[in-house]
LOVEXTI-235609 format. One record per residue: residue in one letter; x, y, z of N, C-alpha, C, CB in turn. Coordinates in pm, whole numbers, padded with zeros to 5 digits, always signed. Atoms other than C-alpha are relative to their C-alpha. Glycine has a CB too. Layout:
N
AXYZXYZXYZXYZ
...
//
This chain:
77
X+00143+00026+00000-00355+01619-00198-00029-00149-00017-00068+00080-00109
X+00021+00159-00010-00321+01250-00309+00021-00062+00099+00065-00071-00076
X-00020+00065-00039-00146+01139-00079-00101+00011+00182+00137+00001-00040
X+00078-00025-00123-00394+01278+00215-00122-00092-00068-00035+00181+00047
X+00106+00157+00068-00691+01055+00014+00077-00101+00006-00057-00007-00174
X-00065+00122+00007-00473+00772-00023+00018-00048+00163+00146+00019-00087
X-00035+00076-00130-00410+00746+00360-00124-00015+00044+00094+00067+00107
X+00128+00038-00077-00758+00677+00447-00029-00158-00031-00134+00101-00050
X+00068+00119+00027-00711+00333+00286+00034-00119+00056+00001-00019-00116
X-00052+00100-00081-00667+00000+00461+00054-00076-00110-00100-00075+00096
X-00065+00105+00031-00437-00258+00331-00033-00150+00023+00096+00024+00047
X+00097+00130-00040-00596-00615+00343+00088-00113-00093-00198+00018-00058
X-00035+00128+00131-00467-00955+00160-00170-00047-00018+00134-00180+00073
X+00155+00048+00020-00745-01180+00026-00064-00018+00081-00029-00099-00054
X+00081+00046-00113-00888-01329+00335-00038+00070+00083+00043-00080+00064
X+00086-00067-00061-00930-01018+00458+00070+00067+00147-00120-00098+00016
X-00052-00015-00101-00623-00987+00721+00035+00160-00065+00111-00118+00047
X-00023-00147+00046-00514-00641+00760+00165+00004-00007-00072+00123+00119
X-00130+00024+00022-00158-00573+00635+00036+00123+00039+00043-00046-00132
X-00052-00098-00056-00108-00202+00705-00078+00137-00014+00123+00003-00046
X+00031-00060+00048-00215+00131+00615+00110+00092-00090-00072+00031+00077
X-00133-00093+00091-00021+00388+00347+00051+00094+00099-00054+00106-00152
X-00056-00123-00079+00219+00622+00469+00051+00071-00117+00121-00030+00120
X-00015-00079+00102+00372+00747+00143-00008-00059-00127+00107+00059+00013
X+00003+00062+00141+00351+00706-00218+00138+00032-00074-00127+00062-00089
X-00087-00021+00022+00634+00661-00407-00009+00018-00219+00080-00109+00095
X+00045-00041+00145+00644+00839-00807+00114+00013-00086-00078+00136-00006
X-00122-00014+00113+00842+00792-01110-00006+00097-00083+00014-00108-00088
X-00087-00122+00085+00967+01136-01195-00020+00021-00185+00182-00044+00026
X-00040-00002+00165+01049+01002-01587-00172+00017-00043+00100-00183-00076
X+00111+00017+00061+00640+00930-01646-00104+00065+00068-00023-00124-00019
X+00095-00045-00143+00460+01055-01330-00102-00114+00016-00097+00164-00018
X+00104+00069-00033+00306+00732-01241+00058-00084+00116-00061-00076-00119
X-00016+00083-00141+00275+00556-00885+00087-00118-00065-00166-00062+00085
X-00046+00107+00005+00502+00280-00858+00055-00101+00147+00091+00035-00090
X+00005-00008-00099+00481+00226-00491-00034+00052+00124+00041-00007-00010
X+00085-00052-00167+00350+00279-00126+00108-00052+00079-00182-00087+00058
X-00105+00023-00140+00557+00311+00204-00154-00030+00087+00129+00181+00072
X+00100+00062-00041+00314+00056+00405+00015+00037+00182+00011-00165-00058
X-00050+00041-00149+00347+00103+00808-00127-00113+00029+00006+00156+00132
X+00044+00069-00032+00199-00201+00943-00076+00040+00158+00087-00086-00027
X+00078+00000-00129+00099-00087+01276+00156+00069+00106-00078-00203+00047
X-00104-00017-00085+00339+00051+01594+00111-00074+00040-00040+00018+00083
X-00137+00117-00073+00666-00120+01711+00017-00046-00137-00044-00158+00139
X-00083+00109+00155+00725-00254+01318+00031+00076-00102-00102-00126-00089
X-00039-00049+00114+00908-00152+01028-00104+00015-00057+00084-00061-00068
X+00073-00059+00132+00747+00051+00719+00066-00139-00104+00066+00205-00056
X-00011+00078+00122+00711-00194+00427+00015+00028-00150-00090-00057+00003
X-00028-00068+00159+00736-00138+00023-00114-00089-00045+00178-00025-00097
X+00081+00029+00116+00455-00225-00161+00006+00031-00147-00094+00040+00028
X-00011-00094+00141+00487-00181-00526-00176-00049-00054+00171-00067-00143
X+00101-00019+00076+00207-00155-00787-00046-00158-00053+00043+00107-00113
X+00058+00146+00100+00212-00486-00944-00061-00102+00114+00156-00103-00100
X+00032+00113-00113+00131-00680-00579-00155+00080+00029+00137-00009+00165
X+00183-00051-00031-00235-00448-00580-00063-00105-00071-00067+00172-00075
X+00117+00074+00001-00497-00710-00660-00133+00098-00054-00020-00059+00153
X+00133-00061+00042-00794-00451-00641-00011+00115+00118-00139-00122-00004
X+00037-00092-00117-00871-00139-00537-00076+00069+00011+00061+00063+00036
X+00169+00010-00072-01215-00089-00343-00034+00158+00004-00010-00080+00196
X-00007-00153-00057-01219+00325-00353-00176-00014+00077+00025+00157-00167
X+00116-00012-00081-01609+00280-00224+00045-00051+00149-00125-00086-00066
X-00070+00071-00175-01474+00090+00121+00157+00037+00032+00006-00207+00004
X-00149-00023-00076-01147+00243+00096+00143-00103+00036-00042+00036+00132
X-00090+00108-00033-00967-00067+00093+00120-00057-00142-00115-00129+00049
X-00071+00072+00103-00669-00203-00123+00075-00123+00005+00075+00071-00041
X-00004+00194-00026-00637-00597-00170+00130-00028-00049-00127-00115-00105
X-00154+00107+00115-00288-00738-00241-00022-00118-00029+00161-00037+00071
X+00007+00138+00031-00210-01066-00370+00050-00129+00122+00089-00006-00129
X+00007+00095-00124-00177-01351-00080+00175-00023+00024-00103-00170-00042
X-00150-00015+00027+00247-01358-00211+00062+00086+00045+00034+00012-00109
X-00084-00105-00011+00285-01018-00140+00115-00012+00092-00071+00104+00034
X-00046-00016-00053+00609-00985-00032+00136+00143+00065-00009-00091-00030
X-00026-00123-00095+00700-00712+00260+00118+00036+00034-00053-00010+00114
X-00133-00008+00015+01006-00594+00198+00045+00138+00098+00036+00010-00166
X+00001-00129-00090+01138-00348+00488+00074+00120-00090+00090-00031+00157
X-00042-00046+00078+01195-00037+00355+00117+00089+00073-00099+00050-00074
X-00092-00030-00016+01523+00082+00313+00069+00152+00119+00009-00008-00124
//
């Protein structure tokens, strides 16, 4: 159920470029708390890793979640 809400949200850095949308969430078992998103950027490109600490802010009225301008897009394994 989360993760069908969660894919409606866009991925943005500050300025507003678009970085990807979610494809999965990834959950730590020991506590049950998010500690990552499987990002696809768009067709033809690797899925990315977002973790938790590179979210900035997140917009649930516009659906949007802001990383930090650093984030870095680590292909996922």
């Amino acid at each position: 159920m989360l993760a069908k809400l969660i894919e409606e949200y866009k991925i943005v850095n500050s300025v507003g470029n678009h970085v990807g949308k979610i494809k999965d969430i990834y959950i730590d078992l020991n506590n049950w708390m998010i500690v990552g998103f499987e990002v696809t950027p768009g067709p033809l490109k690797k899925d990315i890793m977002l973790m938790v600490e590179d979210i900035v802010k997140f917009d649930e009225t516009d659906k949007i979640i802001i990383v930090n301008d650093e984030f870095n897009s680590e292909e996922v394994p």
